[in-house]
FIPAVO-511961 format. One record per residue (C-alpha): x, z, y; residue in one letter; residue number from 1. Coordinates in pm, 1 decimal. Layout:
! FIPAVO-511961
[atom [X Z Y] 'A' NUM],
...
***
This chain:
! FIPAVO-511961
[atom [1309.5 567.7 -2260.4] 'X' 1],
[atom [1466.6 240.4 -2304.3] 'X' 2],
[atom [1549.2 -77.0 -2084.1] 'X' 3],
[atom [1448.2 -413.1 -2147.4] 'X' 4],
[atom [1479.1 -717.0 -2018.0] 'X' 5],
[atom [1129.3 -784.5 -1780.2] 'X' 6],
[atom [907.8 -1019.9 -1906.4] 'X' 7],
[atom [549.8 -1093.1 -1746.0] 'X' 8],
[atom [409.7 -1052.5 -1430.2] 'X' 9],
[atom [603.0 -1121.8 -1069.2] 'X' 10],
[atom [643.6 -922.1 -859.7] 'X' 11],
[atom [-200.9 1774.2 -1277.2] 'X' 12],
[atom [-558.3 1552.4 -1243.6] 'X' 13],
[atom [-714.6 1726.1 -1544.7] 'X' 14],
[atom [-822.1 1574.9 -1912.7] 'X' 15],
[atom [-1001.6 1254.9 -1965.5] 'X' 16],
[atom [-1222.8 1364.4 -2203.3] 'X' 17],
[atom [-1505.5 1600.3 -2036.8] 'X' 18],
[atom [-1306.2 1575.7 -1695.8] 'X' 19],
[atom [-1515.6 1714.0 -1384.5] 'X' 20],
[atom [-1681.6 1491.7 -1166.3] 'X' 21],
[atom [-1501.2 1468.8 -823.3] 'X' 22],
[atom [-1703.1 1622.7 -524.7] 'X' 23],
[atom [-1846.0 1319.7 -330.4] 'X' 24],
[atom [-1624.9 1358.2 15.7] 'X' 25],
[atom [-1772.9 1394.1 314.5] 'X' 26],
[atom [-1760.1 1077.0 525.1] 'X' 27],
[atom [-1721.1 1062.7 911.5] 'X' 28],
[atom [-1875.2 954.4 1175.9] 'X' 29],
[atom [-1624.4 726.8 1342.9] 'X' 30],
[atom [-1574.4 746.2 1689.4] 'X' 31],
[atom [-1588.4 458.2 1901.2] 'X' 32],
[atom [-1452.3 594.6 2262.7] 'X' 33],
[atom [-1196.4 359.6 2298.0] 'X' 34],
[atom [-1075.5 524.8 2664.0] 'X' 35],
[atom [-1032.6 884.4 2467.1] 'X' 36],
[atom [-663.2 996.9 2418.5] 'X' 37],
[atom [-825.9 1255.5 2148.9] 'X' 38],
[atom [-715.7 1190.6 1817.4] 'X' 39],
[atom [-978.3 998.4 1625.0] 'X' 40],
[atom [-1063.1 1050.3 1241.9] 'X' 41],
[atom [-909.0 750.0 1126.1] 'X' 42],
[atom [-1039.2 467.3 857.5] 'X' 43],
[atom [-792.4 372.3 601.9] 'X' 44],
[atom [-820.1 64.8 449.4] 'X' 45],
[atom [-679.7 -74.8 152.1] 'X' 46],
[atom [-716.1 -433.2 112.4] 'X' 47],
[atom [-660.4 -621.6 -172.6] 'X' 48],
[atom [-622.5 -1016.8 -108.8] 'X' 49],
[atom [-449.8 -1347.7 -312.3] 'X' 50],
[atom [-457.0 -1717.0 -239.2] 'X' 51],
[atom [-756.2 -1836.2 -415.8] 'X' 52],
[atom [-550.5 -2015.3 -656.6] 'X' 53],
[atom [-386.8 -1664.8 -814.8] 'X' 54],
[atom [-460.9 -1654.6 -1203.0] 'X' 55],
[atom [-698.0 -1418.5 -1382.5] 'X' 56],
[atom [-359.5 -1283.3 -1541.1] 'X' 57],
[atom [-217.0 -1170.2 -1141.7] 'X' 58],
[atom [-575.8 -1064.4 -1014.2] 'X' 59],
[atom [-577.4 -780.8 -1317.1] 'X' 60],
[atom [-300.3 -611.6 -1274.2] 'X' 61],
[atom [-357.5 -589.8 -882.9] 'X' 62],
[atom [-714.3 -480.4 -961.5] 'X' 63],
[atom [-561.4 -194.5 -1181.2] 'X' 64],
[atom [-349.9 -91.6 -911.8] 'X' 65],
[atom [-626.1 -94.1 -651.8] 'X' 66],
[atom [-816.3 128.6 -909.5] 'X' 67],
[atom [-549.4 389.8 -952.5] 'X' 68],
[atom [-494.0 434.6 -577.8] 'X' 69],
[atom [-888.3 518.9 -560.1] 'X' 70],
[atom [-919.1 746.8 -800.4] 'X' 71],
[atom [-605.2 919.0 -683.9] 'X' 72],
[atom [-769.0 884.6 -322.6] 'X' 73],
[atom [-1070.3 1081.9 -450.5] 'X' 74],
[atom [-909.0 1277.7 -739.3] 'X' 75],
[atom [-743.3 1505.8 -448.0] 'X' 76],
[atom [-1070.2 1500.6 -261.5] 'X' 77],
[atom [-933.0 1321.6 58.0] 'X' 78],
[atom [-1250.9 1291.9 264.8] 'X' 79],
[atom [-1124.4 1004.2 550.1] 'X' 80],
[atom [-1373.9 710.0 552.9] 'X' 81],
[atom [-1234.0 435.4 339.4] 'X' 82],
[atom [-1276.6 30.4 369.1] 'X' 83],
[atom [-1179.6 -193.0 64.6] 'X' 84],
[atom [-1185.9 -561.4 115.5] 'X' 85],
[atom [-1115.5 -859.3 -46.7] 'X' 86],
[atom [-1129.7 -1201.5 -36.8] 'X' 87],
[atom [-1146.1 -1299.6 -387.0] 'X' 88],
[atom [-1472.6 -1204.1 -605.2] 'X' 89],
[atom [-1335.3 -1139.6 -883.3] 'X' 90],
[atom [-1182.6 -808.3 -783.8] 'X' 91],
[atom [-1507.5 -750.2 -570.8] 'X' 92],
[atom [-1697.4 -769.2 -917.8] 'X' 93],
[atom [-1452.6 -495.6 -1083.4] 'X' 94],
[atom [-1459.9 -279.8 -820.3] 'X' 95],
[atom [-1820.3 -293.0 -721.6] 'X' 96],
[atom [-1865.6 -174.9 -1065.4] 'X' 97],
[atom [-1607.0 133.1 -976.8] 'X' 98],
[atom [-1785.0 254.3 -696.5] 'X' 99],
[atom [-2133.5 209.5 -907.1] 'X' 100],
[atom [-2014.2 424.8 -1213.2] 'X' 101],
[atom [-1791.2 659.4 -1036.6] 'X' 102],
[atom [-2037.4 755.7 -723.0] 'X' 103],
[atom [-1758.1 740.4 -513.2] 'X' 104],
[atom [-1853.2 663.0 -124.1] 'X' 105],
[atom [-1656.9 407.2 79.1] 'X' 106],
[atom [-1701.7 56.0 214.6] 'X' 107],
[atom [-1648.4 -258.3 -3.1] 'X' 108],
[atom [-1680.9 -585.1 142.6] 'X' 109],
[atom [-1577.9 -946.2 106.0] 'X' 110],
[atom [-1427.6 -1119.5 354.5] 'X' 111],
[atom [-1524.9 -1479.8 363.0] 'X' 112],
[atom [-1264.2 -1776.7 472.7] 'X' 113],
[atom [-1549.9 -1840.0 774.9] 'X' 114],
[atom [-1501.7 -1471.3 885.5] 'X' 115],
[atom [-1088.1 -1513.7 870.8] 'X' 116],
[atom [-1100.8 -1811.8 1031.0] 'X' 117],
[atom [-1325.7 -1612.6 1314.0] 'X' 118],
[atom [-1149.8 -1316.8 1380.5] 'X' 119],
[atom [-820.2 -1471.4 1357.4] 'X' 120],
[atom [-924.0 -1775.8 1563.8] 'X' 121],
[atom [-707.9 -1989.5 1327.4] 'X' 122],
[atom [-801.0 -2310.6 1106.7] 'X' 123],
[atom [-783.8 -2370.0 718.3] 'X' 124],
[atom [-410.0 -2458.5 733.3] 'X' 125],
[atom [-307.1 -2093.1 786.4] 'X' 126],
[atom [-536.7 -1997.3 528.8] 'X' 127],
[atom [-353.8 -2195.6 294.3] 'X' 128],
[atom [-4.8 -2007.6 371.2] 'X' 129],
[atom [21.5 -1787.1 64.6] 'X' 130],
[atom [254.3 -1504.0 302.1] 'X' 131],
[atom [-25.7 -1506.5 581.5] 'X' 132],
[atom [-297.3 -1442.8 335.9] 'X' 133],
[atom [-141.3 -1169.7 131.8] 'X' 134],
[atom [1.7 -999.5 469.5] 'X' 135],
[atom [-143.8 -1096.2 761.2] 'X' 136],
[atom [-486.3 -1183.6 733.1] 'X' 137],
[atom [-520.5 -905.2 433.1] 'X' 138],
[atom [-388.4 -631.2 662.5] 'X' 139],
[atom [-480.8 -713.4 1037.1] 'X' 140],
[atom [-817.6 -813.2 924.2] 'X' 141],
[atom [-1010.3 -500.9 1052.8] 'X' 142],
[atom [-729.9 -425.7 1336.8] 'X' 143],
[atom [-852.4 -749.3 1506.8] 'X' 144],
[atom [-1203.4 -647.9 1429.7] 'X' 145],
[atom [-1138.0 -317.4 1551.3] 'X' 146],
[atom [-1340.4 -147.8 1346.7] 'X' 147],
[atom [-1269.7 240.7 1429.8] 'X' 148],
[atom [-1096.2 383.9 1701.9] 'X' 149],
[atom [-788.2 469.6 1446.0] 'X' 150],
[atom [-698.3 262.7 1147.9] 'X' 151],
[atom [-456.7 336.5 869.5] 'X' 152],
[atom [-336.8 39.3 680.7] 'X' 153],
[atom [-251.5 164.9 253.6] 'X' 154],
[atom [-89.9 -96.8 28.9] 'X' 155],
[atom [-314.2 -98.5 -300.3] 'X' 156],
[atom [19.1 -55.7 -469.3] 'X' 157],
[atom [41.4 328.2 -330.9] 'X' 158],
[atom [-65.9 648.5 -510.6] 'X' 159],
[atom [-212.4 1016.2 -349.3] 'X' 160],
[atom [-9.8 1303.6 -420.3] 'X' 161],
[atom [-243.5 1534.3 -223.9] 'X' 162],
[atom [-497.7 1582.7 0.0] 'X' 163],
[atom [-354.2 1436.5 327.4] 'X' 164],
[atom [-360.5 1481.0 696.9] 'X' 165],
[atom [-292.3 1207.6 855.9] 'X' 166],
[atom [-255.4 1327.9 1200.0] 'X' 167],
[atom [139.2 1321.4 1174.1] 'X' 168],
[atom [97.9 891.1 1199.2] 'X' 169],
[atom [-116.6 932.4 1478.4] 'X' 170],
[atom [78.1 1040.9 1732.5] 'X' 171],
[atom [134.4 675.0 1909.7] 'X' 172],
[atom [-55.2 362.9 1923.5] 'X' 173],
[atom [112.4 237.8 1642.8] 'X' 174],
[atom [249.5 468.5 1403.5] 'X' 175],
[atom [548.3 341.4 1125.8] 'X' 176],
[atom [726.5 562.0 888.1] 'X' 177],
[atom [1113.6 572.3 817.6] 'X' 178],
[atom [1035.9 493.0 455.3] 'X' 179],
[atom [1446.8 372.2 361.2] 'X' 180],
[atom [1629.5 679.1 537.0] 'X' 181],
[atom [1712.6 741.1 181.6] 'X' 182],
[atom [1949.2 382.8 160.6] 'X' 183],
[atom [2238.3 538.5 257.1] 'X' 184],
[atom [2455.1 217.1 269.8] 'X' 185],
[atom [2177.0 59.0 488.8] 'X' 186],
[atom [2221.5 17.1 920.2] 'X' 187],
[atom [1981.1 40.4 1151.2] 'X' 188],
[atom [1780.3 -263.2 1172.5] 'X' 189],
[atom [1899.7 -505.5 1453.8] 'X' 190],
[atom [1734.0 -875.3 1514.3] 'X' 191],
[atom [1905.0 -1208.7 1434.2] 'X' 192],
[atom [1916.7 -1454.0 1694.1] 'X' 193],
[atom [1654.8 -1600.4 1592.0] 'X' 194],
[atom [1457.5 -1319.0 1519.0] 'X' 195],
[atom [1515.6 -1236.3 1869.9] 'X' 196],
[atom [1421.1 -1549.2 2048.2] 'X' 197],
[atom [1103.1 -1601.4 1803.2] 'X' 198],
[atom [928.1 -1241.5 1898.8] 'X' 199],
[atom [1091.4 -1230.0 2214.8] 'X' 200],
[atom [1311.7 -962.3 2223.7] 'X' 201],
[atom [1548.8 -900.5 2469.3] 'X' 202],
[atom [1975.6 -884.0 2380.6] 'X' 203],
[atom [2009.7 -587.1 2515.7] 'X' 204],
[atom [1744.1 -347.4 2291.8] 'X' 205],
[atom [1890.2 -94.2 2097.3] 'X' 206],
[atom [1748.7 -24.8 1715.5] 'X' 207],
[atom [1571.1 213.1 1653.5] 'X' 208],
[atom [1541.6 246.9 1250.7] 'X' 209],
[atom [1625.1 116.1 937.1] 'X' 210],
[atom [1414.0 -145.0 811.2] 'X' 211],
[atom [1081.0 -40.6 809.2] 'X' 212],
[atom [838.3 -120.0 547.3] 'X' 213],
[atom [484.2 -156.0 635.4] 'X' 214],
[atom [332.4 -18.1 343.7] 'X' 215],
[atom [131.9 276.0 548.9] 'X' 216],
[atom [119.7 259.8 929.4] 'X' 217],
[atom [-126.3 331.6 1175.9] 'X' 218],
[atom [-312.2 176.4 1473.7] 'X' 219],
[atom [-512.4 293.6 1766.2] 'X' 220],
[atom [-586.9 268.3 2135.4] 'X' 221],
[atom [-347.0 3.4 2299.9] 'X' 222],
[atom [-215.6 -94.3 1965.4] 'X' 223],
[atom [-519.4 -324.8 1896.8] 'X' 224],
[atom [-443.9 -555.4 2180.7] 'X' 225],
[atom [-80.0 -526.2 2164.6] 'X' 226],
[atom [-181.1 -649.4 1721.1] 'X' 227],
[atom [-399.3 -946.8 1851.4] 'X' 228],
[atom [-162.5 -1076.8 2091.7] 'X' 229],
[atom [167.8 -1045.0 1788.9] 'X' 230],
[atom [-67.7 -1189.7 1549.1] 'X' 231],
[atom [-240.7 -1494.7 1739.8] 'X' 232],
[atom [116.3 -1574.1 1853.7] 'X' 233],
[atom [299.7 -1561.6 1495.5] 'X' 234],
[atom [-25.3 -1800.5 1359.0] 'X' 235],
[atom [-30.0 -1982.2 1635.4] 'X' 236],
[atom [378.9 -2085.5 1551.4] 'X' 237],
[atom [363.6 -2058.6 1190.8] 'X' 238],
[atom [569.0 -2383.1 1151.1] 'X' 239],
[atom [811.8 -2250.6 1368.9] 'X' 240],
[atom [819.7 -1961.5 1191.5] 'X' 241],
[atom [815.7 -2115.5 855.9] 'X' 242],
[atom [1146.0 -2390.6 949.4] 'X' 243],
[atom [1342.4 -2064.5 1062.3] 'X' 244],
[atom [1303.6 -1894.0 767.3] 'X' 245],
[atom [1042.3 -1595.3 912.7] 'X' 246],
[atom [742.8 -1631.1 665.1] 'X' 247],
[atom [907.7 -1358.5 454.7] 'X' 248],
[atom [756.6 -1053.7 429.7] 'X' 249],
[atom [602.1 -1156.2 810.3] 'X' 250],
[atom [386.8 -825.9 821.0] 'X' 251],
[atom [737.6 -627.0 793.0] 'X' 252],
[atom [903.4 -850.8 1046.0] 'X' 253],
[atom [645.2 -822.6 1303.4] 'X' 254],
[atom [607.8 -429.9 1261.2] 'X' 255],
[atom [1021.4 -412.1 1296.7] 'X' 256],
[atom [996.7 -634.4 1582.7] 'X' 257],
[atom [759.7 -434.6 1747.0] 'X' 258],
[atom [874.9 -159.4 1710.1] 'X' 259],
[atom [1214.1 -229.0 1882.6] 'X' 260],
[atom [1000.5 -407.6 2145.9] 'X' 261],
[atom [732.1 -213.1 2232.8] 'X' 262],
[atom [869.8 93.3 2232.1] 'X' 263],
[atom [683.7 323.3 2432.9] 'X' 264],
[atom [356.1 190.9 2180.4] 'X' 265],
[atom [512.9 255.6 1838.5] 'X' 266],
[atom [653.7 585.0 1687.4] 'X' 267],
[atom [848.3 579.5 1349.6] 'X' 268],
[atom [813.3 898.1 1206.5] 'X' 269],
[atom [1068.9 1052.6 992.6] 'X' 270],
[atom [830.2 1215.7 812.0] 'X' 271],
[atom [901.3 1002.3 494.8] 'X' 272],
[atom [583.1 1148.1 247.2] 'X' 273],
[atom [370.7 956.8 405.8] 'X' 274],
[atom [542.1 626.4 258.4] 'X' 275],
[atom [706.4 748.6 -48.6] 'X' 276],
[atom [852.4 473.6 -142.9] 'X' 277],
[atom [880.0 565.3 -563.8] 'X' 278],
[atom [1224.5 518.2 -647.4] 'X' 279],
[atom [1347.6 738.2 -411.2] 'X' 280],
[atom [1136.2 1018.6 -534.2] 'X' 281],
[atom [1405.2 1134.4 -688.9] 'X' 282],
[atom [1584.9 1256.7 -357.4] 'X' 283],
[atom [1270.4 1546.5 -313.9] 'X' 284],
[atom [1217.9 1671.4 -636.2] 'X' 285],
[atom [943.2 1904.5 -361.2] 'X' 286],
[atom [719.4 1553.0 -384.3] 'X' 287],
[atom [508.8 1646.8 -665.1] 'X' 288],
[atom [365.0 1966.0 -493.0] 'X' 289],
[atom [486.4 1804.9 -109.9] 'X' 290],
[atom [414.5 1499.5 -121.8] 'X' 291],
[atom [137.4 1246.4 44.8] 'X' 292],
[atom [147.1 860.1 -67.0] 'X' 293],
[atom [358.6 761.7 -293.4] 'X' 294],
[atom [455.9 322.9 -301.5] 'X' 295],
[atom [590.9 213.2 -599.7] 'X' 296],
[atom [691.1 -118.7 -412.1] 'X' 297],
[atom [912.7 -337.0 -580.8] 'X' 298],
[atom [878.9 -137.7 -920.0] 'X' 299],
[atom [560.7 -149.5 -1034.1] 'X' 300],
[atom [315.1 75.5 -1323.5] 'X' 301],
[atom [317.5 -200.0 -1532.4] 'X' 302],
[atom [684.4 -226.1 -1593.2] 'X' 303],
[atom [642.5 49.0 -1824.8] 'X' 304],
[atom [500.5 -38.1 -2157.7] 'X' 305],
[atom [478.5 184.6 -2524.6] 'X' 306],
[atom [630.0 8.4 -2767.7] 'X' 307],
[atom [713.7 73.6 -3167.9] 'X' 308],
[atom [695.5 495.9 -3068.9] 'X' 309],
[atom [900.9 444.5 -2759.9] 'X' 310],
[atom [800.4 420.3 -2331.0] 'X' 311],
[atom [1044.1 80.4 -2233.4] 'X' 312],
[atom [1109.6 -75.1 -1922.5] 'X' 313],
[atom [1089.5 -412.8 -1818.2] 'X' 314],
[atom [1286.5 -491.7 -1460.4] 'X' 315],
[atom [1493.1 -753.6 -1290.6] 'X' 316],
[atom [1839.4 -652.8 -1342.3] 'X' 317],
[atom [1915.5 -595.4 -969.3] 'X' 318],
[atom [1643.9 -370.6 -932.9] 'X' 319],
[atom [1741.8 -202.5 -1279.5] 'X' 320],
[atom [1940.6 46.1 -1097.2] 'X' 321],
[atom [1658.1 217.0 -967.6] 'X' 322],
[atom [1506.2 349.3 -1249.7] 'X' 323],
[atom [1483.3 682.9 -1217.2] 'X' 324],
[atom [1289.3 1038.6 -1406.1] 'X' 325],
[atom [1099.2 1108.2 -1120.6] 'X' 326],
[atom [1003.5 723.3 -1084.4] 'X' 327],
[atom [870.4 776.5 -1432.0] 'X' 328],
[atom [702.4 1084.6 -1384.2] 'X' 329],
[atom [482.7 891.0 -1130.3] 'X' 330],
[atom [434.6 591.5 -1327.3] 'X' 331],
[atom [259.4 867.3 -1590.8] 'X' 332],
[atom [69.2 1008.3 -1293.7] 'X' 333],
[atom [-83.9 651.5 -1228.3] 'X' 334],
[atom [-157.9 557.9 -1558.5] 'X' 335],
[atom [-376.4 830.5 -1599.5] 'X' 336],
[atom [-550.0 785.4 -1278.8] 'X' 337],
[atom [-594.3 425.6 -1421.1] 'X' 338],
[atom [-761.3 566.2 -1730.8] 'X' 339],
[atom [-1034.8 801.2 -1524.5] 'X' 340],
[atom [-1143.9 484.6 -1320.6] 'X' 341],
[atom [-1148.6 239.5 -1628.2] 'X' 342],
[atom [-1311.0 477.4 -1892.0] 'X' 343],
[atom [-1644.8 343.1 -1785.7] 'X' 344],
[atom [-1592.6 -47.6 -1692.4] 'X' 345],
[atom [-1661.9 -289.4 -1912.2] 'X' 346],
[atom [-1349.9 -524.3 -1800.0] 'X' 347],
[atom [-1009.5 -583.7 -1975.1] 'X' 348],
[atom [-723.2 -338.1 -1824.8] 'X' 349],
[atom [-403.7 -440.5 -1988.0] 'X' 350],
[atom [-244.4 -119.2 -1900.3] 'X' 351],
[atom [-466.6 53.1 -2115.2] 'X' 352],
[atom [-356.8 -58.2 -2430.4] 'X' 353],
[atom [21.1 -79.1 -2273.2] 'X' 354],
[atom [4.0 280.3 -2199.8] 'X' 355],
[atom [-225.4 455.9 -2420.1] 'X' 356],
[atom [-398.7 826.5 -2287.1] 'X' 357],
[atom [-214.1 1014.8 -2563.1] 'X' 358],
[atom [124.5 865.6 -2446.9] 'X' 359],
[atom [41.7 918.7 -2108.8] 'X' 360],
[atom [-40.8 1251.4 -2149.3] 'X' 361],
[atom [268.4 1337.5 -2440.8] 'X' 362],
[atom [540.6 1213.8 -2162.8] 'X' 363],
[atom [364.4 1436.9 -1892.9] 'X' 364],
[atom [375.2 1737.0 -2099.9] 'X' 365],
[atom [735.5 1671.7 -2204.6] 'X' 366],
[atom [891.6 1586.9 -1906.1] 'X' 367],
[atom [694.6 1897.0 -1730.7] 'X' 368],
[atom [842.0 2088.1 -1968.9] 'X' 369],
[atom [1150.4 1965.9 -1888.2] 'X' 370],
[atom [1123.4 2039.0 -1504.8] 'X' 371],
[atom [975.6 2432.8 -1586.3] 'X' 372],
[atom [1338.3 2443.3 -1825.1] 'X' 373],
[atom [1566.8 2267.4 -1592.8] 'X' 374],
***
């Protein structure tokens, strides 16, 4: 495998051919007793939303992503009730298709900028802040709806290992995982000033983790208030929090300020399978028989491409140093997830062609191989 400089976009499951259809999963009855201290079966929900402006080019390759965490959802017969939604159409067509051809059951729905607008109790101008919609509104939408007595938030950009049990993130009203315990040059996570005065934490807290990345975390009992009040208050200051330089990443920075606020609410697990994030994969080679959810994060599938006989890589140089085997080895995982949910869409996947089947499944044999030799 060789590295090349990234061009494009920002930012064992069995054989294609003749593969088994996956045992439709049981779905749950979700319970609604809001005053139980039971654990509840949660919902997880994936969204999947872009200012309405994003190009056909960006909407594809997130659309292939959302497809590969499905089938992975499904391909290790996870059996949670599941809620996509979106607020564009155009991955609503694409994955309405999915669920039609695949028989899959969970929830797909569009979300409307009249229903934001509603459940947020905002106006158009914070629709319009590209941050808010691909964060805030996109992952807080059914929180503030409250849609099931526990709710597990999944990036699209994630990936099932396993069959999971999610009861370890449930253990608080709003569970976080210790996803960068493997940075070993990073400290604990401590608020600037003006982090501080903005979300109203006091000087004398004491952190609690290293930054916490809110790829998978969880929600229930007093954690839906505790989310409305954070989230009306952050929309309700946006230019505030826009002129000091907080409209980064804002999903992150209100989950790390909560959790060194609200501590007696929010648990961070150390437990980090449940937020794998990919390119430290390499630091439990246990994760391919171990692991839960895997996040490639800031590397993404589709900086791998075949080229002239060879697998290359396409990065930014300061993320170049992450590259990894096991990083790989999941990449080849995805892609052939990707392939079982596209085999039977009539769309353009540009992965497809990047990483053809029989490369796919060449690299997996050889770098299994590999691991049985090593």
């Amino acid at each position: 495998m060789t590295t090349e400089p990234r061009c494009g976009i920002e930012s064992g499951e069995g054989n294609i051919a003749g593969q088994p259809a996956v045992p439709t999963p049981a779905v749950f009855q979700r319970d609604r007793n809001a005053e139980s201290r039971e654990l509840a079966s949660p919902l997880i929900h994936i969204p999947a939303y872009w200012p309405l402006d994003a190009s056909d080019y960006t909407i594809r390759y997130m659309v292939e992503l959302l497809l590969a965490c499905l089938d992975s959802y499904f391909t290790h017969e996870n059996e949670y009730d599941l809620l996509v939604t979106t607020n564009d159409e155009r991955p609503l067509e694409v994955v309405s298709a999915y669920k039609e051809k695949s028989g899959h059951r969970f929830e797909l729905r569009f979300v409307s900028r009249d229903e934001l607008l509603s459940t947020f109790s905002t106006d158009e101008s914070r629709l319009m802040d590209s941050p808010c919609m691909k964060t805030v509104f996109s992952k807080f939408y059914p929180i503030l709806n409250q849609e099931c007595d526990a709710i597990v938030h999944l990036d699209y950009d994630t990936m099932f290992v396993s069959k999971v049990d999610l009861r370890p993130l449930l253990l608080s009203d709003i569970g976080l995982v210790d996803a960068n315990q493997f940075r070993r040059d990073a400290g604990l996570w401590c608020p600037t000033v003006e982090q501080a005065d903005f979300f109203r934490i006091g000087q004398s807290v004491e952190p609690v983790s290293i930054w916490i990345n809110s790829g998978v975390f969880s929600v229930q009992r007093a954690a839906f208030d505790i989310c409305r009040t954070e989230i009306g208050y952050y929309l309700e200051n946006l230019e505030r929090a826009i002129a000091g330089g907080l409209n980064v990443y804002p999903d992150e920075l209100i989950m790390n300020a909560l959790a060194v606020r609200e501590r007696g609410a929010v648990k961070v697990i150390p437990d980090y399978r449940y937020n794998f994030l990919a390119y430290y994969l390499k630091y439990d080679p246990s994760w391919t028989w171990r692991g839960q959810i895997v996040h490639f994060h800031s590397l993404k599938p589709y900086d791998y491409w075949y080229s002239e006989g060879a697998v290359v890589s396409r990065c930014d140089a300061t993320l170049r140093g992450l590259l990894n085997e096991d990083l790989y080895l999941a990449v080849l995982m995805w892609c052939r997830h990707l392939h079982v949910a596209c085999r039977q869409l009539a769309f353009e996947f540009p992965m497809l062609e990047a990483m053809p089947i029989q490369v796919v499944e060449r690299e997996l044999a050889r770098l299994n191989s590999e691991r049985d030799g090593a």
